[in-house]
C-alpha positions in Angstrom: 125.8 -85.8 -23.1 125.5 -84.6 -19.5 123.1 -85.7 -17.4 122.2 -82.3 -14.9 119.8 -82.6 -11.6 117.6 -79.6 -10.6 116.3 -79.4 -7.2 114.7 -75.7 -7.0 112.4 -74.3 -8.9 113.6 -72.8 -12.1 112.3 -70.2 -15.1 110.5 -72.9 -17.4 113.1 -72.0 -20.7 115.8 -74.2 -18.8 115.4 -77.1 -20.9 115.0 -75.2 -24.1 118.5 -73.4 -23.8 120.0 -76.4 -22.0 118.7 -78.9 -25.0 121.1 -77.4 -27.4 124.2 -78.3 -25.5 123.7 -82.1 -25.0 122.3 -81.3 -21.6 119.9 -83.9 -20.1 117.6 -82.4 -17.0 116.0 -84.1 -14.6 113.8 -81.9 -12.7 112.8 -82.5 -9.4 111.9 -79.2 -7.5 109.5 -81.2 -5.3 112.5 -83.2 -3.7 113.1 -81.9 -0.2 116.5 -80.9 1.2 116.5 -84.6 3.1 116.1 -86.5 -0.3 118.5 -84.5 -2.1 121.6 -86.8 -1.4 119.9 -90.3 -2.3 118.4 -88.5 -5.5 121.8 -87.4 -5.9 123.2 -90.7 -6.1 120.6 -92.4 -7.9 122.3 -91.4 -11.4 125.4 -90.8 -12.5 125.2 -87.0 -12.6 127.9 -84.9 -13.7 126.0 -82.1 -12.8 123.6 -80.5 -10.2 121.5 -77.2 -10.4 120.8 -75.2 -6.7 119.5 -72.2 -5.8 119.3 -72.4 -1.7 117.5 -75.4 -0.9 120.3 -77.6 0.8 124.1 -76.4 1.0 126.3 -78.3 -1.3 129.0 -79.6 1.1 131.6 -82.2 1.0 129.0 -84.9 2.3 126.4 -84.4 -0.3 129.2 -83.9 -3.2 130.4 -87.5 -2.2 126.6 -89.0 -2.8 127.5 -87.2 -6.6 130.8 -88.9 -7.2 130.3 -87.9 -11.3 130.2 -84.6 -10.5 131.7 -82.2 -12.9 129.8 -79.0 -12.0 127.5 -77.1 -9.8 125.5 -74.3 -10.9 124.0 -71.9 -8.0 121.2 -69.6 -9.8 121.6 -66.7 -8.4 124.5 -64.4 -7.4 125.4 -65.5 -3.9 127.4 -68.5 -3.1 127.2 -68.8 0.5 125.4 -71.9 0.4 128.5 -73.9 -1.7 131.6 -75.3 0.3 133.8 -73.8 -2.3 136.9 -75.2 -0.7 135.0 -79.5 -1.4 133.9 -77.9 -4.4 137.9 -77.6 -5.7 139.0 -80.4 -3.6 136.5 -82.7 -5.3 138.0 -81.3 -8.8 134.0 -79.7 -9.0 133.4 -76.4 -11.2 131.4 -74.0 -9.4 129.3 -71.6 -12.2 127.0 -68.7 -10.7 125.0 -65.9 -12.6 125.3 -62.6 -10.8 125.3 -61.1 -14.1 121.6 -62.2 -13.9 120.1 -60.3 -11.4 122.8 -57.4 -11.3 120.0 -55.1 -12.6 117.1 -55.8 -10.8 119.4 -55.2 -7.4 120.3 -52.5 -9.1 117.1 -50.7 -9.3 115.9 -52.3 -6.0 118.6 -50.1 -4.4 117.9 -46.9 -5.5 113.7 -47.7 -4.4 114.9 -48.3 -1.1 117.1 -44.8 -1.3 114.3 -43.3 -2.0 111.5 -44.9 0.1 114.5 -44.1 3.1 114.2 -40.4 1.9 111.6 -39.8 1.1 109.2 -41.7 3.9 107.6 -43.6 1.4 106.2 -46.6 3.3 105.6 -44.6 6.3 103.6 -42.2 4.3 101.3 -44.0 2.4 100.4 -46.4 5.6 99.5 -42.8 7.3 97.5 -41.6 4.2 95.6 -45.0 4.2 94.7 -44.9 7.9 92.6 -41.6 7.2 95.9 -39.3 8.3 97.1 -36.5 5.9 100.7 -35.4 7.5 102.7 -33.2 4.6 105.4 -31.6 7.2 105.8 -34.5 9.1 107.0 -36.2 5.8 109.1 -33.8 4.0 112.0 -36.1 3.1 115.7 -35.7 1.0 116.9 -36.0 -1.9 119.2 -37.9 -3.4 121.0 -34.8 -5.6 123.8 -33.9 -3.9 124.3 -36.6 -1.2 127.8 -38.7 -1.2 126.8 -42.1 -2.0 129.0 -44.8 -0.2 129.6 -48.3 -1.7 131.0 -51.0 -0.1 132.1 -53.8 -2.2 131.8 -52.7 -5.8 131.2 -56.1 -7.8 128.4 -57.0 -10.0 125.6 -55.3 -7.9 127.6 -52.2 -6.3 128.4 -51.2 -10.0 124.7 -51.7 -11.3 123.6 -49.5 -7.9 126.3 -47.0 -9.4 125.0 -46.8 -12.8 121.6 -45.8 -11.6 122.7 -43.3 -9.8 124.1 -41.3 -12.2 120.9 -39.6 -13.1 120.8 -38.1 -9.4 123.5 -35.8 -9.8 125.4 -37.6 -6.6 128.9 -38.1 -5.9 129.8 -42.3 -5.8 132.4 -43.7 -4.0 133.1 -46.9 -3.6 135.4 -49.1 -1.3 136.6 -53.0 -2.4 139.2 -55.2 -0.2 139.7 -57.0 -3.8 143.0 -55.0 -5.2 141.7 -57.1 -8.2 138.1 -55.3 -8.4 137.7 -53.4 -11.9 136.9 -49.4 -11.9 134.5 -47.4 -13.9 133.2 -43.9 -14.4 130.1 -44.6 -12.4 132.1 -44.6 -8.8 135.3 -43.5 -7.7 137.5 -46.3 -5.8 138.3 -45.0 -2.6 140.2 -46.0 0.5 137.8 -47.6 3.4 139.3 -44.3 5.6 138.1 -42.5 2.7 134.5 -43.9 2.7 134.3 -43.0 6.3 135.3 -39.9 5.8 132.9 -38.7 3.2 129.7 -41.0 2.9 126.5 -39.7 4.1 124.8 -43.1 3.1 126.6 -46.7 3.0 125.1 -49.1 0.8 126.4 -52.4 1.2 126.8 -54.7 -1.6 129.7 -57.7 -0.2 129.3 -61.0 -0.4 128.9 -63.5 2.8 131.9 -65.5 3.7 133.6 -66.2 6.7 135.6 -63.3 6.4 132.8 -60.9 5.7 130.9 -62.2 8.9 129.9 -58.8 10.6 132.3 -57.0 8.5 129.4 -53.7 9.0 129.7 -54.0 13.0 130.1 -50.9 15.4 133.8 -50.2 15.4 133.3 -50.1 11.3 130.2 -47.5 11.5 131.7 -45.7 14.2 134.3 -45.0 12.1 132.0 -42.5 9.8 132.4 -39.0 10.6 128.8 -38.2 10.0 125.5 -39.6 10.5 125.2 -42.1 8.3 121.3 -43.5 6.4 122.4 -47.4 5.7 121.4 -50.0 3.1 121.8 -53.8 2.9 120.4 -55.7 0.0 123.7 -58.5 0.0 123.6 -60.9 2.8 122.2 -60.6 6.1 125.0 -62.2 7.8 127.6 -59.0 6.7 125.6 -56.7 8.9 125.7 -56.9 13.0 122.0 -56.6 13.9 122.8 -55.6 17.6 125.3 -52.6 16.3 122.6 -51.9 13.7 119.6 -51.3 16.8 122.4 -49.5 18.9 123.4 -47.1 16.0 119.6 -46.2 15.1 118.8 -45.8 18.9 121.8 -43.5 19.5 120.9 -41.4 16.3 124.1 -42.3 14.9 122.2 -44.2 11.9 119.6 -42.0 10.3 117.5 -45.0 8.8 118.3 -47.7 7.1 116.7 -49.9 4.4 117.4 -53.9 4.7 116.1 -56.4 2.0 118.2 -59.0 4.2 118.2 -59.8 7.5 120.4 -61.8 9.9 118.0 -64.7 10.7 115.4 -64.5 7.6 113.6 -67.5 9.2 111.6 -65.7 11.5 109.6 -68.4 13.3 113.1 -69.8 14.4 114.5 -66.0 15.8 116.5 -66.6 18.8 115.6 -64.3 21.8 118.0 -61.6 20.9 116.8 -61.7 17.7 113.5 -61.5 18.6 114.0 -58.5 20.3 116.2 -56.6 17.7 113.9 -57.2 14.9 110.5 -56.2 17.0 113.1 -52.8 17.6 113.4 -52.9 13.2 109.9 -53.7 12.5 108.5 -50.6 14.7 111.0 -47.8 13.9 109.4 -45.1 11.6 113.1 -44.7 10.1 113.8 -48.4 8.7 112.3 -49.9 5.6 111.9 -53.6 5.3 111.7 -56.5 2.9 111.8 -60.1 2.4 115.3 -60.8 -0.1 113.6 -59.7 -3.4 116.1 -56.7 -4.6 117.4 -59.6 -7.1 113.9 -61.2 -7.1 112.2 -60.3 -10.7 110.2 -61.8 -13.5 113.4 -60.7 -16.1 116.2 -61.9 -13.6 113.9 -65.2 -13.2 114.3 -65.7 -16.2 117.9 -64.1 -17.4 119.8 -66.0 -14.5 119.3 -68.7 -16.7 120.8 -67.5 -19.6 123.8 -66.5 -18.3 124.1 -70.3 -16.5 123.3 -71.6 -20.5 126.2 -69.6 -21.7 128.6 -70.0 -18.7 127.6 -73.8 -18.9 128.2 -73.9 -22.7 131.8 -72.4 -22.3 132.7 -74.8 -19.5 131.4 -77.8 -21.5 133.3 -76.8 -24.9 136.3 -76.5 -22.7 135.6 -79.8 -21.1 
């Protein structure tokens, strides 16, 4: 038997697909991110269910000291101190195989609500204004689709795109990162070269921190429409304004942004995003891409099956 905490709210078949495999839950979604750690330590957990209430570091894995594993619903790990994770002999299991699609699609909307002036259109056509020439937009056919980072959501974006009659390329740090027919893997000088949009799909890490800054974008021979739906944090907001202001970024689309609690912006931040929020040429939204009722409710079946695997080997 293991004994599992849950502190975020999760798709209600959890305990049905958790049941099977001698998993006992205790949910408790309403705890707050203060009264995590004494919950924690209440019980002899051996494991602990997050999405991105709290950050699981080596303090709050030392209130769990049963702990075998951590499961992060969702894709991105950025809230887990992998380093106490393995230290503290903890398994980390994540389910970007969960929400890979709805990113996916989420992507190629936001392509086409950058080219096409979606948003700004139909706020025109609702304020009483009918403006055809002023939104004729692009299309996708024919464009040189840019990927960087081609993982579990860069591939998904790829796939989709196939039915555009695009050319993909996509560039990976990881010498490890699997190829497919939907992209070509490409050199970063390569990317830069060629890409008329960049669609970002990296992980946050330390190393990652403004990887998109403006030495990286000035590096793109052409002007370049830009798409973020991975972590804010990847992107440099000031290099962002700067590029759209100096018309070396066309538009761009950001599901993320680098402070997404805007009641606590900094100054700076304040300013950039008032500078986002009014251009005509960016398209905004609050970190749904992976945000749907399927990938609810499939981010918990791939946990139930990674979690199955790592308890027979256990």
């Amino acid at each position: 038997m293991s004994l599992c905490l849950v502190i975020d709210e999760m798709h209600p078949n959890l305990p049905d697909l958790l049941q099977p495999l001698g998993v006992e839950l205790h949910y408790r979604p309403d705890l707050k991110a203060a009264e995590v750690p004494a919950a924690l330590a209440a019980h002899p957990y051996d494991g602990l269910i997050v999405r991105s209430k709290v950050r699981v570091t080596a303090e709050l894995l030392a209130r769990g000291p049963a702990l075998r594993y951590v499961c992060r619903a969702g894709a991105g790990v950025d809230n887990i101190d992998e380093e106490a994770l393995a230290a503290a002999g903890v398994s980390l299991l994540n389910a970007p195989e969960g929400n890979r699609d709805a990113v996916g699609e989420y992507a190629v909307g936001l392509l086409l609500a950058l080219f096409r002036n979606i948003v700004r259109a139909d706020r025109e056509v609702r304020a009483g204004q009918w403006r055809r020439e002023a939104n004729r937009g692009e299309e996708i056919g024919g464009k040189t689709i840019g990927l960087l980072g081609y993982g579990h959501m860069g591939k998904a974006f790829a796939r989709r795109l196939q039915a555009f009659d695009c050319t993909v390329l996509a560039y990976d740090h990881d010498p490890g990162v699997e190829a497919n027919h939907h992209a070509t893997l490409v050199s970063r000088a390569e990317l830069q070269a060629r890409a008329e949009v960049l669609s970002v799909h990296i992980p946050y890490s330390a190393a990652n921190h403004h990887f998109v800054n403006e030495e990286f974008l000035a590096g793109f021979r052409q002007p370049l429409w830009l798409l973020n739906t991975a972590r804010g944090e990847v992107l440099d907001h000031a290099a962002l304004v700067r590029g759209l202001q100096a018309g070396q970024l066309r538009g761009a689309a950001l599901d993320v942004l680098e402070n997404e609690k805007l009641a606590t912006l900094s100054p700076e931040q304040r300013a950039r995003f008032a500078y986002l929020a009014a251009a005509p040429n960016v398209v905004l939204s609050p970190h749904v891409g992976g945000w749907s009722f399927q990938s609810y409710e499939r981010i918990n079946t791939v946990l139930a099956r990674k979690l199955r695997d790592f308890l027979a080997r256990k």
